[in-house]
N, C-alpha and C positions, 0 to 999 in steps of 0.2 A: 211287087208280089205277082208271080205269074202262075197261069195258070196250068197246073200240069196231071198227066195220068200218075197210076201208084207207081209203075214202071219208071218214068221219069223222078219220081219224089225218093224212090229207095236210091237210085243212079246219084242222086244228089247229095244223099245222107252219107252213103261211104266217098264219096268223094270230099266233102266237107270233114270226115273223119280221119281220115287219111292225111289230109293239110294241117290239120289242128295236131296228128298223133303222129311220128314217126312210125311208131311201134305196131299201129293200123297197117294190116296187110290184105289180102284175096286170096283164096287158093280154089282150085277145082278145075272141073272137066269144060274146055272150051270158055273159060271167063277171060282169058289174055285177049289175044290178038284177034279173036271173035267176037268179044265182047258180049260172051253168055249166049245161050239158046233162045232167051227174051230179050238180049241186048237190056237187061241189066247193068252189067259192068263196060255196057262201051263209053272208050274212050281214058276209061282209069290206065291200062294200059300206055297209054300214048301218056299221059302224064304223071305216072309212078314207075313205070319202068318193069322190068320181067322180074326183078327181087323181089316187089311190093304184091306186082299180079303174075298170080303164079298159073302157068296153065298145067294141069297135072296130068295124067296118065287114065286111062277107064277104071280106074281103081278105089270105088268109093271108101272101104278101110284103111287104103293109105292114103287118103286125104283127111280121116277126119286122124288117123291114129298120128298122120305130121302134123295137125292143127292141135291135139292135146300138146303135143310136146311142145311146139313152139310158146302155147299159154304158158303155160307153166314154168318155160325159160323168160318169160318178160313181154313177148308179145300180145298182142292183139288179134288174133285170128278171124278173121271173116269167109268161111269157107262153102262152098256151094256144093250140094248135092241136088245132081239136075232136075230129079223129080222126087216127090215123096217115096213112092213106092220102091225108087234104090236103095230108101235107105237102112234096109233090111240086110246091107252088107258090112253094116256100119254098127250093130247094136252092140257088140261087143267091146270096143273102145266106148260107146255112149254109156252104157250101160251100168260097164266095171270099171271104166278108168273117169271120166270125164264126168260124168254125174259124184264119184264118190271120193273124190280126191279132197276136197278139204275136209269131209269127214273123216275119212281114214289117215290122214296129214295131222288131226287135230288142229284147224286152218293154219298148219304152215304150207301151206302151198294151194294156191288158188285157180282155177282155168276160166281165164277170161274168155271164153270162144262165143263166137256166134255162128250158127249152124244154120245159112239159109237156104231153102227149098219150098219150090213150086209146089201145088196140091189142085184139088178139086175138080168137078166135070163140068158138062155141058159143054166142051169145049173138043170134040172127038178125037181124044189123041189116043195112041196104042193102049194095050194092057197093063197094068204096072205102072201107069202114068199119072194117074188122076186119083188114086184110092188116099181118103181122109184116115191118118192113121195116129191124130194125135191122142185118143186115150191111152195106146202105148208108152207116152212118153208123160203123159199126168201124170200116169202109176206109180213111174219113177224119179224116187227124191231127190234132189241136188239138182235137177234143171228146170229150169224155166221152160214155159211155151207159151208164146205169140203170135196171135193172127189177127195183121189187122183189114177193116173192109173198107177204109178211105185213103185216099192220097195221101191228105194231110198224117191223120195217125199213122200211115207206114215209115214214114218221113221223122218222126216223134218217136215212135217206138222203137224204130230201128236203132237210133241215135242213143236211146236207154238203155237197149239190149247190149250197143258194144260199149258204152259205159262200164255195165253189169262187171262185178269182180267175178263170177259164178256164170256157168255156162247156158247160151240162150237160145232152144229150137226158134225159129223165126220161119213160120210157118205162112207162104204168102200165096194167095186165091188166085189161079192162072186165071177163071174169069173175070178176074175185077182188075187185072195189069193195066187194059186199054179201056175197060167199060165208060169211064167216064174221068171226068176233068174237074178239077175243083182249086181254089189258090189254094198255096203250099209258098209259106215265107222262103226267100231265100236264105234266113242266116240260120241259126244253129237251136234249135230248140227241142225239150225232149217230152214224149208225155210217161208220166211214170207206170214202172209195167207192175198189174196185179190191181189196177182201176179202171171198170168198167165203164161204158156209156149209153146213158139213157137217149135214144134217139128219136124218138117219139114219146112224150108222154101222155100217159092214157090213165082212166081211172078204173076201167069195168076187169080188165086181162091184163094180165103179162105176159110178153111174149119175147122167147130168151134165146138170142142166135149168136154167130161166130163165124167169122169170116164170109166164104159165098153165100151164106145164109141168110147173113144181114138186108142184104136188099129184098130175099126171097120178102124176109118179114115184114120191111118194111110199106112193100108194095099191098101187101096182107092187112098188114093194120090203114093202109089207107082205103082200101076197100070194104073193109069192116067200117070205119067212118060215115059211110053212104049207110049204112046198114043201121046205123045211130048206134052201132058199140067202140067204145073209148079205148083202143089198145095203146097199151104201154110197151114198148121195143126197147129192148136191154143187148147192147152189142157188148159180149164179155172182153175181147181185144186179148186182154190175156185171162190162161185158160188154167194155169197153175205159173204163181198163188191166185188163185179166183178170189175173185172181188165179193162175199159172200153178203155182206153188208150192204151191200146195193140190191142184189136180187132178193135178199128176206124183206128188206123193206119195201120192197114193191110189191113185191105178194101179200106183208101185210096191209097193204093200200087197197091194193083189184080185187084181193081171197080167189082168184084161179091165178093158171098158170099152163103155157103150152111151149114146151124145148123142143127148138126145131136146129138139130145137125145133119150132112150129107152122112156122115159113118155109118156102121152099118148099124142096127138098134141093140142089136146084144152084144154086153160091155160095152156101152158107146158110153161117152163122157153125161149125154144127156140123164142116164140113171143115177150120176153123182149128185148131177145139182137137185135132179129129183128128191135123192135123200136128202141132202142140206135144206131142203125147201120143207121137209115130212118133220124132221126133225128141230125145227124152227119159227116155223111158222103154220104148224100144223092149225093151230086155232082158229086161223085164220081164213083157211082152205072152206070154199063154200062149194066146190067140186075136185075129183079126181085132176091131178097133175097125170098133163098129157103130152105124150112124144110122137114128132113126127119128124123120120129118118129115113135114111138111107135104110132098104131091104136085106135081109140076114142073107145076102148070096155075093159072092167075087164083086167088084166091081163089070158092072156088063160089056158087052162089045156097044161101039157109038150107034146103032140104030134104036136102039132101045136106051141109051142112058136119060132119056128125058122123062121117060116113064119110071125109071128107078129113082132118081133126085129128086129131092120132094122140093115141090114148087107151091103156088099161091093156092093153088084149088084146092091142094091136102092141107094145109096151114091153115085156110079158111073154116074148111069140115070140121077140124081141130076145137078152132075158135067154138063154132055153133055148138056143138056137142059140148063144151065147156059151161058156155053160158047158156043153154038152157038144160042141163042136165038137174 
C-alpha cells in the first residue's frame, strides 16, 4: 500500500478502470500525450493508446456532447473539463441531454459518463478557474455530484462514479491534488457515492464541509479543541444524493450547526442543507444554523483570494457565535 497524493490516487483509479473495462475511455483538452494540465491522465496514454485517450479540440460542448453519445452507445466515458468554470460551455448537453436521458428514455437508455474537473481557490490561477459552481448542478436531477477531500476517497469515489449507470460531476479541489499523502490500496476498491463522512467526531457543534473546505474545518475543529469545545466535522464527499441521515443525526447530537462552502453564500448548496437541517431537526437546534462562505461577488483576482475564501478564523467566529448565542 503506498503512499500517494489525490492526483496520483485519481491517475490510478481510471487506469485500473480502464484494465478491468474495455469500454472505460478519456476524452478532453490536453489529457493524451500531455497527460492533463495536473498530469492527471499521465501515462494512460502510453498504455491505452489515442482510441482510449482521446485528446480533443478547445471545444468543451463537443467533448461532453461526444462523451453523451458515446454512453449511451455502450461506452464508458471519462471526460475532462479543465477547469470548473468552463463548464458553462457544456450546460446544454448536461443539462437537456445527459442528466435527462433515462427519464425521458423511460430507462431505456442510460449515460454512464463521468464528468471530471478541477475547482476551487487559494491556488492563484486566472479568472474562470477556480469558481465553486456545484449548487448549479445539485439543482439538476439526473446527475450525480462528487467531491472528495482525501486521496483515499478520490480513489473510492472515483472508481463508484464510473461504476454509476447514470451520469457523475466529479468535482476534484485543485488545492488538495498535492496538499498531502496518505496510503491509498493499490487494488480496486469503491466507496459508495451519496455517504458522507464523519471526520472528527465532536459532541458540542457540527460542522458540515465539501471538498477544500474539509481541511479548512477540520483544522477549526481542532482549535476549538484547545478552546474545550467538542466539534463534529461532517465531510459530505458527495453533495447530491446528500447523505441527509448523517447530518440530522449529528445535529440531533450537538443541537448547533455551522456549513462552511467556498461558493458564493446566495443560492450556495450550504442554504439546502440549512433547510434539511430546519426542517428535521429543528428541535433539536439550541442556536441559529450558521454559514460561512465564499462572498456574494465574481470570484476575485489572486491578491485578494485569501480574504474572500473562508478560512479557520471565520469558521472559528462561526463556531463562538454558535455556542455561545
Amino acid at each position: 500500500m503506498a503512499k500517494m497524493t489525490m492526483i496520483q490516487a485519481l491517475n490510478q483509479a481510471m487506469g485500473l478502470a480502464m484494465a478491468e473495462n474495455p469500454k472505460v475511455m478519456v476524452l478532453g483538452e490536453d489529457v493524451g500525450r500531455d497527460g492533463g494540465v495536473f498530469r492527471a491522465t499521465e501515462g494512460l496514454y502510453e498504455r491505452f493508446g489515442a482510441e482510449r485517450v482521446v485528446d480533443t479540440p478547445l471545444a468543451e460542448s463537443s467533448i461532453i456532447g461526444s462523451a453523451v453519445g458515446l454512453a449511451i452507445g455502450g461506452m464508458r466515458p471519462i471526460a475532462e473539463i479543465q477547469f470548473l468554470g468552463f463548464i458553462y460551455e457544456t450546460m446544454d448537453q448536461i443539462e437537456t441531454q445527459a442528466s435527462r436521458m433515462r427519464f425521458r428514455s423511460q430507462s431505456r437508455y442510460h449515460v454512464p459518463l463521468v464528468i471530471r474537473s478541477p475547482y476551487g481557490g487559494g491556488v492563484r490561477t486566472p479568472e474562470i478557474h477556480s469558481d465553486s459552481l456545484e449548487a448549479l448542478f445539485v439543482h439538476t436531477p439526473g446527475i450525480k455530484v462528487v467531491t472528495p477531500s482525501t486521496p483515499y476517497d478520490a480513489k473510492g469515489l472515483l472508481l463508484a462514479a464510473i461504476q454509476d449507470p447514470d451520469p457523475v460531476l466529479f468535482m476534484e479541489p485543485i488545492p488538495l491534488y498535492r496538499a498531502m499523502r496518505e496510503e491509498v490500496p493499490d487494488n480496486w476498491y469503491e466507496i459508495p457515492l451519496g455517504k458522507a463522512q464523519i471526520r472528527n467526531p465532536g459532541e458540542d457543534i457540527t460542522i458540515i464541509a465539501w471538498g477544500p473546505m474539509v481541511p479548512v474545518a477540520e483544522a477549526c475543529a481542532k482549535q476549538a479543541t484547545r478552546e474545550q469545545i467538542s466539534a463534529e466535522v461532517i465531510d459530505l464527499r458527495t453533495l447530491s444524493p446528500l447523505d441527509e441521515e448523517t447530518v440530522i443525526t449529528s445535529v440531533e447530537k450537538t443541537g448547533r450547526a455551522v456549513i462552511v462552502h467556498e461558493a458564493v453564500g446566495t443560492g450556495g448548496l450550504g442554504g439546502e442543507v440549512t433547510a434539511i437541517i430546519q426542517e428535521h431537526a429543528f428541535l433539536s437546534l439550541q442556536a441559529p444554523i450558521l454559514r460561512v462562505t465564499g462572498y456574494d461577488t465574481p470570484y476575485p483576482v489572486s491578491s485578494v483570494e485569501d480574504l474572500w475564501r473562508p478560512d479557520v478564523a471565520r469558521v472559528l467566529e462561526a463556531v463562538h457565535r454558535s455556542i455561545h448565542y
